[in-house]
C-alpha positions as CSV (number, residue, x, y, z in Angstrom):
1,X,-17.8,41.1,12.9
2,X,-17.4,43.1,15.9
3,X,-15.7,42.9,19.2
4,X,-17.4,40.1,21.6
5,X,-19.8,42.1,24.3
6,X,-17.8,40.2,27.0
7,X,-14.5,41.2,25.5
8,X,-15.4,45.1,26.2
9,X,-16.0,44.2,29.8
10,X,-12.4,43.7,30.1
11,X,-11.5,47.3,28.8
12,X,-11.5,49.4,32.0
13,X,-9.1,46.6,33.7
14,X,-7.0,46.4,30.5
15,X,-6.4,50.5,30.2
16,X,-5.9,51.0,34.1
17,X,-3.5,47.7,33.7
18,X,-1.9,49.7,30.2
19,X,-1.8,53.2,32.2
20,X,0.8,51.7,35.1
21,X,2.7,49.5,33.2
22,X,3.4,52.7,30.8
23,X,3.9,54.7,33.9
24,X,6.6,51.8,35.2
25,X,8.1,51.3,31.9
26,X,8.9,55.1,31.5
27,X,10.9,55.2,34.6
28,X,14.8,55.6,34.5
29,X,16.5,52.5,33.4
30,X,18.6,52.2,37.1
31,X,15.2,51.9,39.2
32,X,12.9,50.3,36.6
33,X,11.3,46.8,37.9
34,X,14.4,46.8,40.3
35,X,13.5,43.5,42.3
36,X,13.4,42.2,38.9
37,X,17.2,43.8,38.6
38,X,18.3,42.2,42.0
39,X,16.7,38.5,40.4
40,X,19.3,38.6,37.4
41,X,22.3,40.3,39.0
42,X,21.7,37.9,42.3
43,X,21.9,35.0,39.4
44,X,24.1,36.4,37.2
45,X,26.7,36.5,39.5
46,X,25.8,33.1,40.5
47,X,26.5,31.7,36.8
48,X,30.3,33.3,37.6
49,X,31.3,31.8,40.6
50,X,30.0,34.0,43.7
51,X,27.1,33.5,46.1
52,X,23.4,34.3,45.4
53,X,23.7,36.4,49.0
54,X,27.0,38.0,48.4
55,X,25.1,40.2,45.4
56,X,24.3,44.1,46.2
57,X,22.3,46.2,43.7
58,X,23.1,49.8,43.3
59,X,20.4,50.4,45.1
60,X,21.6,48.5,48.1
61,X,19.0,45.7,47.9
62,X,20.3,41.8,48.3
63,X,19.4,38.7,47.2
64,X,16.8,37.5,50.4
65,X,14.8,34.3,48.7
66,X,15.6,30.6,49.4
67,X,18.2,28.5,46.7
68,X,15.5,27.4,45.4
69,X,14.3,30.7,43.8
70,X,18.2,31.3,42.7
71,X,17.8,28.1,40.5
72,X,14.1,29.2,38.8
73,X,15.7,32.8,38.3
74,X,18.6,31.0,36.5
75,X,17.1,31.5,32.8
76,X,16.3,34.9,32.9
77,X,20.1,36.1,33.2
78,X,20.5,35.3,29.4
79,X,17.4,37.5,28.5
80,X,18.3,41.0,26.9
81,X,17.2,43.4,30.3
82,X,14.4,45.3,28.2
83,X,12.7,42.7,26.7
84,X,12.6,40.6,30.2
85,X,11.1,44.0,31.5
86,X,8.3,43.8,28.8
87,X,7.6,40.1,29.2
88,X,7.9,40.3,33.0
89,X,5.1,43.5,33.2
90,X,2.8,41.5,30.6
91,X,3.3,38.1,32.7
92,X,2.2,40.4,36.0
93,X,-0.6,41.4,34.2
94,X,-1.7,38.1,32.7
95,X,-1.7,36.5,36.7
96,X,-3.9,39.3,37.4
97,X,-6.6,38.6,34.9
98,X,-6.0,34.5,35.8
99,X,-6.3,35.2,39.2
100,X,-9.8,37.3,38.5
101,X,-11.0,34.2,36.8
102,X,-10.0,31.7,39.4
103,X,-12.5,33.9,41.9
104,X,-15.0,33.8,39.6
105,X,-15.5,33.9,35.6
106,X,-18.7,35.7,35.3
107,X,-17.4,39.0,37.1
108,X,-14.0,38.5,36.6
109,X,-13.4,42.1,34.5
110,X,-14.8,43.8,37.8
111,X,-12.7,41.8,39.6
112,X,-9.3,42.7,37.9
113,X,-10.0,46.4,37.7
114,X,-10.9,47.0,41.1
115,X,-7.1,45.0,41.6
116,X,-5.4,46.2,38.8
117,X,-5.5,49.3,40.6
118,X,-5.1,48.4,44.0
119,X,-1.8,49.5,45.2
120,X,-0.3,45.9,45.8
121,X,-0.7,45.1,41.9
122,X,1.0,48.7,41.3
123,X,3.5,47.7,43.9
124,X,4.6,44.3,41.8
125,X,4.2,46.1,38.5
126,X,6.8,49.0,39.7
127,X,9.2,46.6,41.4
128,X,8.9,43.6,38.8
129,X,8.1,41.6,42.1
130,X,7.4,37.7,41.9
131,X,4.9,38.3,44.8
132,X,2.1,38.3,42.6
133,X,2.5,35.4,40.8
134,X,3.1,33.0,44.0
135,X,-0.4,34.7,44.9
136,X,-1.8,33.8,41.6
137,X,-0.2,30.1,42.5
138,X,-2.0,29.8,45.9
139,X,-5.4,30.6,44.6
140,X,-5.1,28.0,42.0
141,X,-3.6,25.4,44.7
142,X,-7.2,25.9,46.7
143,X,-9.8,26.9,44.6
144,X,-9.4,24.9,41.2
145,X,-7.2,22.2,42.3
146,X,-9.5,21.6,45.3
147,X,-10.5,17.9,43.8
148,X,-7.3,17.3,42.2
149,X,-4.7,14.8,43.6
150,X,-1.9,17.5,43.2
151,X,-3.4,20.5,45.4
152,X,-0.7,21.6,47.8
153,X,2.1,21.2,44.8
154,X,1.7,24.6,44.0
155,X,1.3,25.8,47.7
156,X,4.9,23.7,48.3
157,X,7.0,25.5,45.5
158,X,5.4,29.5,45.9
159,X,6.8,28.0,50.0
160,X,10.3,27.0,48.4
161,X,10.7,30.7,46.3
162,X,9.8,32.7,49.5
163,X,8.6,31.4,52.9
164,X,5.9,33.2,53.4
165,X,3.1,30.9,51.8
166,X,3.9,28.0,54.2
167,X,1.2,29.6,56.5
168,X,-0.9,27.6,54.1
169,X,0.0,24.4,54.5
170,X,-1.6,24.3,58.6
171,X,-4.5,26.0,56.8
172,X,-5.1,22.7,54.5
173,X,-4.0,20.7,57.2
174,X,-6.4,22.3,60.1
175,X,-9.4,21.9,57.7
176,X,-9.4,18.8,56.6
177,X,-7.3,18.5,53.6
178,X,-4.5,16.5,55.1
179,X,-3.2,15.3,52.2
180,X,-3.0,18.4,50.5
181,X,-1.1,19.7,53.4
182,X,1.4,16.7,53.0
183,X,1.6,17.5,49.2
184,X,2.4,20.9,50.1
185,X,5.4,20.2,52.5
186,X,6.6,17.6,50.8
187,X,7.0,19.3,47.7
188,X,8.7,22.1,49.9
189,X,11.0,19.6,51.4
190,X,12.1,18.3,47.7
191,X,12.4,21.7,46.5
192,X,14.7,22.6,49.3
193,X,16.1,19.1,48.8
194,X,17.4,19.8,45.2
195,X,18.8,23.3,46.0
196,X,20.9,22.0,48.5
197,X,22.3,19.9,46.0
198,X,22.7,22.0,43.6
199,X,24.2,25.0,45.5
200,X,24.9,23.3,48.5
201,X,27.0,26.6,49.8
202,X,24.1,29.0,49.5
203,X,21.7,26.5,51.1
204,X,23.7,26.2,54.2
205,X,24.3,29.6,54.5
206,X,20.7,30.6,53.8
207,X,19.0,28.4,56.3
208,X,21.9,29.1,58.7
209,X,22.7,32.8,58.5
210,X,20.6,34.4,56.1
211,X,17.1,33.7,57.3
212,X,17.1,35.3,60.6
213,X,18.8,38.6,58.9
214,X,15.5,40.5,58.8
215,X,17.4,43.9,58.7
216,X,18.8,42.5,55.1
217,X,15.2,42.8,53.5
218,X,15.8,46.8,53.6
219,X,14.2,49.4,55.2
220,X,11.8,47.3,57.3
221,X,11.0,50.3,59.5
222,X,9.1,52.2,56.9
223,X,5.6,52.5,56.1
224,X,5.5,50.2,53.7
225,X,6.0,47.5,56.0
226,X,2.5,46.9,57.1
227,X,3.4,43.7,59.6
228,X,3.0,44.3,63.3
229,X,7.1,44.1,63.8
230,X,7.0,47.1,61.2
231,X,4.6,49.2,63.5
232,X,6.6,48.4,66.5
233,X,8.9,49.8,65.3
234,X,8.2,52.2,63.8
235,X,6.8,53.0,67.6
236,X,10.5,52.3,68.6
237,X,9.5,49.6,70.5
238,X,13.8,48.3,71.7
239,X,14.7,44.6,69.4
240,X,13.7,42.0,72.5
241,X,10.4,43.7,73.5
242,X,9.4,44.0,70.2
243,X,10.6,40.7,69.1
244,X,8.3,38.7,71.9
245,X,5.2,41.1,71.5
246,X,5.7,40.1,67.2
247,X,6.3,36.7,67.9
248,X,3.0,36.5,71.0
249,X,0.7,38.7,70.0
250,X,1.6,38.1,65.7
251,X,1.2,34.5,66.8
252,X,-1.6,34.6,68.8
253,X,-3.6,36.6,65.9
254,X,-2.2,34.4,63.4
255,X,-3.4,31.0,65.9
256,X,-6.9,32.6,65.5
257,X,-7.2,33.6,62.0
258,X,-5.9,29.6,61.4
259,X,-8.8,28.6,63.8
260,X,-11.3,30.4,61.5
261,X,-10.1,29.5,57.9
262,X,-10.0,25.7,59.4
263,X,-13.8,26.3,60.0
264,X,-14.5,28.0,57.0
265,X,-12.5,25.2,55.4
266,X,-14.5,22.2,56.1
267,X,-17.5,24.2,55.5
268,X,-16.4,24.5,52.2
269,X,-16.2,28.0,51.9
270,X,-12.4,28.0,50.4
271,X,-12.1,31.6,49.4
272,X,-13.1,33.1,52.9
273,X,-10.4,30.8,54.7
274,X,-7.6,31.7,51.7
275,X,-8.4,35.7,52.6
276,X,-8.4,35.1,55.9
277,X,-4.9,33.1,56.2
278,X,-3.5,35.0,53.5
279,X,-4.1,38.5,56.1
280,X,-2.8,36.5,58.5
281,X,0.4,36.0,57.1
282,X,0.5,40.1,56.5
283,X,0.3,40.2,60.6
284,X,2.5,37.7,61.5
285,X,5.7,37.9,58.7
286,X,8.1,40.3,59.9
287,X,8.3,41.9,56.3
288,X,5.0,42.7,54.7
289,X,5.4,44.8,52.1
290,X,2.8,46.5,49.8
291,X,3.2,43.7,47.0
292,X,2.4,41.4,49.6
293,X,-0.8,42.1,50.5
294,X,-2.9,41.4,47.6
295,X,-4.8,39.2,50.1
296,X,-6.0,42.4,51.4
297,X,-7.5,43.2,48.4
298,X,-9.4,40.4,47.9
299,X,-10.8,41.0,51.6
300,X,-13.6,43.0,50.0
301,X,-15.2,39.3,49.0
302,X,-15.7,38.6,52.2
303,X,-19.5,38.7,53.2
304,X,-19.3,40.9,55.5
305,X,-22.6,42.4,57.4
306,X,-23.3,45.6,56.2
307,X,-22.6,47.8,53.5
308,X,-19.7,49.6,53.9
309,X,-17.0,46.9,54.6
310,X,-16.2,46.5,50.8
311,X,-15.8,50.0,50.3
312,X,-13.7,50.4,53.0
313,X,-11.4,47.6,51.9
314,X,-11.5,48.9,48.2
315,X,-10.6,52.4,49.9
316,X,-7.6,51.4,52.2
317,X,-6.1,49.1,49.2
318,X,-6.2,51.9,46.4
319,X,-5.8,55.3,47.8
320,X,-2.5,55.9,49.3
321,X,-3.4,55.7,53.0
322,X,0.0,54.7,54.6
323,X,1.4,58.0,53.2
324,X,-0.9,60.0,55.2
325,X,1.1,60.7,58.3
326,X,-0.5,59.9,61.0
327,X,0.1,56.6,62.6
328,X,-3.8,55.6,62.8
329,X,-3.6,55.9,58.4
330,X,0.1,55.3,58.7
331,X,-0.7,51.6,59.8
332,X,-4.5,51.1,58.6
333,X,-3.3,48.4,56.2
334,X,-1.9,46.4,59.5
335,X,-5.4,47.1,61.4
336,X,-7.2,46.0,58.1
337,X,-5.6,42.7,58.2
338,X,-5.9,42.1,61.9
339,X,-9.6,42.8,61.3
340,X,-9.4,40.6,58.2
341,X,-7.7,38.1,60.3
342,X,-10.0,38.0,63.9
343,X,-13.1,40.5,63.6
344,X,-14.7,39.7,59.8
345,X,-15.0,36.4,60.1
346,X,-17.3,36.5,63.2
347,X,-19.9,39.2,61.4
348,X,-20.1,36.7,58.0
349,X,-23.6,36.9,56.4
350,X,-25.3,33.4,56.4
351,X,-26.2,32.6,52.8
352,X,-27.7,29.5,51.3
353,X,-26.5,26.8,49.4
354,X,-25.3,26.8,46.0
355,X,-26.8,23.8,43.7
356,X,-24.0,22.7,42.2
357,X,-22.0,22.6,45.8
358,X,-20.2,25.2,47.6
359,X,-21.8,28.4,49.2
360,X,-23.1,31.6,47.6
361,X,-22.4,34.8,49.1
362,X,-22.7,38.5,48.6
363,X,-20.2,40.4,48.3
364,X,-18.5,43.4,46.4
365,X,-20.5,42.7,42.9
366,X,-23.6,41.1,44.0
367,X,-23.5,36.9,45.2
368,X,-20.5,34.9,44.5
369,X,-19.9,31.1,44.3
370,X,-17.4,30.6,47.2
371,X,-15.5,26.9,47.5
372,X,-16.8,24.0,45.6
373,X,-17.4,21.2,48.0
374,X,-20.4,19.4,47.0
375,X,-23.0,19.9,49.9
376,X,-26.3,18.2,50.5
377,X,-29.4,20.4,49.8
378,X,-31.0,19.7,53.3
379,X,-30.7,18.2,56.5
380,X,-31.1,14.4,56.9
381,X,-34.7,15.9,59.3
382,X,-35.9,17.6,56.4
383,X,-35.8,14.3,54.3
384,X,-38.8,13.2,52.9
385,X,-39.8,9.9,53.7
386,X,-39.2,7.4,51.1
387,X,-40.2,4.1,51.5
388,X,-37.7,1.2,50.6
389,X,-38.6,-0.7,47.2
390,X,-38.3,-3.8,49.5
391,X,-40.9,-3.2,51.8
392,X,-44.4,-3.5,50.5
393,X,-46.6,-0.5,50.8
394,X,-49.7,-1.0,53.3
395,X,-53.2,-1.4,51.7
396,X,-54.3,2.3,53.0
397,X,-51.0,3.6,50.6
398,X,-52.2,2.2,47.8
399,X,-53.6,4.6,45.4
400,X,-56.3,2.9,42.7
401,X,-54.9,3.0,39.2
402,X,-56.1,6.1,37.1
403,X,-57.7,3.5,34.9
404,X,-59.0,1.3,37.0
405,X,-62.7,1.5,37.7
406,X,-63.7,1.7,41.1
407,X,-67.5,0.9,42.5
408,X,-67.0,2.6,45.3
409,X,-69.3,5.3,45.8
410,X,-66.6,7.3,48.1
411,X,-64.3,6.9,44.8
412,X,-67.0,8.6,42.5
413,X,-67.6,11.5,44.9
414,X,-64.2,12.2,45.2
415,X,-62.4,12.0,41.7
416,X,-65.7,11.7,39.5
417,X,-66.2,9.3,36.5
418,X,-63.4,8.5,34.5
419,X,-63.6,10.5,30.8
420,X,-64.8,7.9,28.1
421,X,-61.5,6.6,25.9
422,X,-61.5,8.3,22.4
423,X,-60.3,6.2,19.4
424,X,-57.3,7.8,17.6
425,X,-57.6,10.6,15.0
426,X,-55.9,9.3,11.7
């Protein structure tokens, strides 16, 4: 028996996914999956008395996530350090295949190769960054739980284990799904709720102190930091300047890429508004890292007019750009997401819709079912008229009966003489 035809198609995205992790493996021990490293010293030291935010690394990084994340990363301190690195690299690669399939099963393998070598993927891989898997978290919150009773639970605790996701809870909330958008805080709330009683110190001195440390989430000023705070400065824009224009102009983008994922939203088309909130967030956080912006990647699904907008997102999001020099490929990743965020979705092809509900689009592998809402096939004008089974149909609507003869000449002329009735063959 040999391998399953569909199986192969996962081969290129399994060896380029094999290739890095061996290439992130093979590092030295003190900077392999070191984000990982902060995880279980940050918790380790926890277990013996001091605070999450009092840890350092060697390599000077701190602990910067919520309690909450202190609490889930409590099981991993009792986990031999190379084994956790071979279960963590395998997990990262696992979301990437899950979150493939959540987009869409049929071109899925295409789908995780073009990510498993995007540079955000390579980014989690290297660092052993959680990023990915609160990603993975969010498109399952809004593209299978969709008609569930629970979406926005996941959307609440990927919001408790770092604060960036909580841009999608006014998403849900702006198109329609209001209840989702409760689900979503609320389980935020009782996520932060338990935290604070379980390590009521760290609590209060996160949300008092910690938070508004940005300078604590390391060097924020290189290039690697694609948010607009990072460009500014990196433009050596002076802290109160560049504060206001990241808070006005980060909000103000943000405010409009909100405005179209609502619409998109209650138009069903729930993939478009996740991309398009998701490069929002890259704008408007004043850390965005490259394992953040997987939403970025996914950008090339967008239906963009034209050619060459898939390309170009497939381009920025695997070749090295940033590390270019100057600051126009120094900063493309920000300029893709503001264009993500305000320009896209104003030049998005009109496609029809699917049968089974949602909307199909084309995209980077040909048309793709976006969303899942159940939509009607036509227009309430484009109707055909149907009569009530109450209301008697007039004498002119009434067709004779096909065995029925008539003696009307008309009738003959028209339809001719009824074929003589054969007895059955036996």
């Amino acid at each position: 028996m040999g391998i399953p035809r569909r199986s192969l198609l996962w081969l290129p995205a399994a060896v380029a996914a094999a290739v890095t992790a061996w290439a992130v493996l093979a590092r030295p021990a003190r900077v392999r999956l070191s984000d990982l490293g902060v995880y279980t010293g940050a918790v380790d030291g926890l277990r013996h008395g001091a605070s999450l935010y009092d840890f350092m690394s060697a390599g000077h990084a701190p602990f910067t996530y919520p309690p909450f994340a202190g609490l889930l990363f409590l099981p991993l301190a009792d986990v031999p350090v190379l084994p956790l690195q071979l279960l963590w690299t395998l997990a990262t690669i696992a979301a990437v295949a899950l979150t493939a399939l959540l987009l869409d099963r049929r071109r899925a393998p295409a789908y995780a190769l073009v990510l498993a070598l995007s540079a955000p993927v390579s980014s989690n891989l290297k660092y052993g960054q959680i990023s990915l898997f609160l990603a993975a978290a969010i498109v399952a919150d809004v593209l299978a739980l969709r008609r569930s009773r629970w979406q926005g639970a996941l959307i609440g605790v990927a919001a408790a284990i770092k604060l960036t996701p909580l841009i999608f809870i006014p998403m849900l909330w702006l198109a329609g799904r209001r209840r989702a958008a409760v689900t979503a805080a609320s389980t935020f709330l009782a996520c932060a709720l338990a935290a604070a009683i379980a390590l009521p110190g760290d609590s209060w001195r996160f949300w008092t102190s910690e938070v508004f440390h940005v300078s604590r989430l390391g060097y924020i000023s290189s290039v690697g930091n694609q948010s607009l705070n990072g460009v500014l400065m990196r433009f050596d824009v002076p802290g109160p300047a560049r504060s206001w224009i990241a808070l006005t102009v980060g909000g103000g983008i943000a405010a409009t890429g909100l405005w179209h994922a609502a619409r998109l939203g209650r138009q069903g088309q729930w993939l478009p508004a996740l991309i398009i909130t998701g490069a929002a967030s890259v704008v408007l956080s004043p850390v965005s890292w490259t394992h953040h912006q997987l939403w970025l990647v996914l950008a090339a699904l967008l239906p963009v007019r034209g050619k060459l907008w898939p390309v170009l997102v497939v381009a920025l999001m695997v070749m090295p750009v940033t590390a270019l020099g100057p600051p126009a490929w120094s900063n493309s990743r920000l300029l893709l997401a503001v264009a993500i965020t305000v320009v896209a979705p104003m030049f998005l092809k009109d496609s029809p819709r699917s049968a089974e509900g949602g909307v199909r689009r084309s995209g980077l592998f040909g048309t793709v079912r976006i969303g899942g809402e159940r939509m009607p096939s036509r227009s309430a004008s484009q109707e055909p008229h149907r009569v009530p089974l109450s209301q008697p149909m007039p004498p002119t609507a009434r067709a004779p009966h096909p065995r029925r003869r008539s003696n009307s000449p008309a009738a003959h002329r028209l339809v001719g003489p009824l074929p003589e009735s054969k007895p059955p063959l036996v």
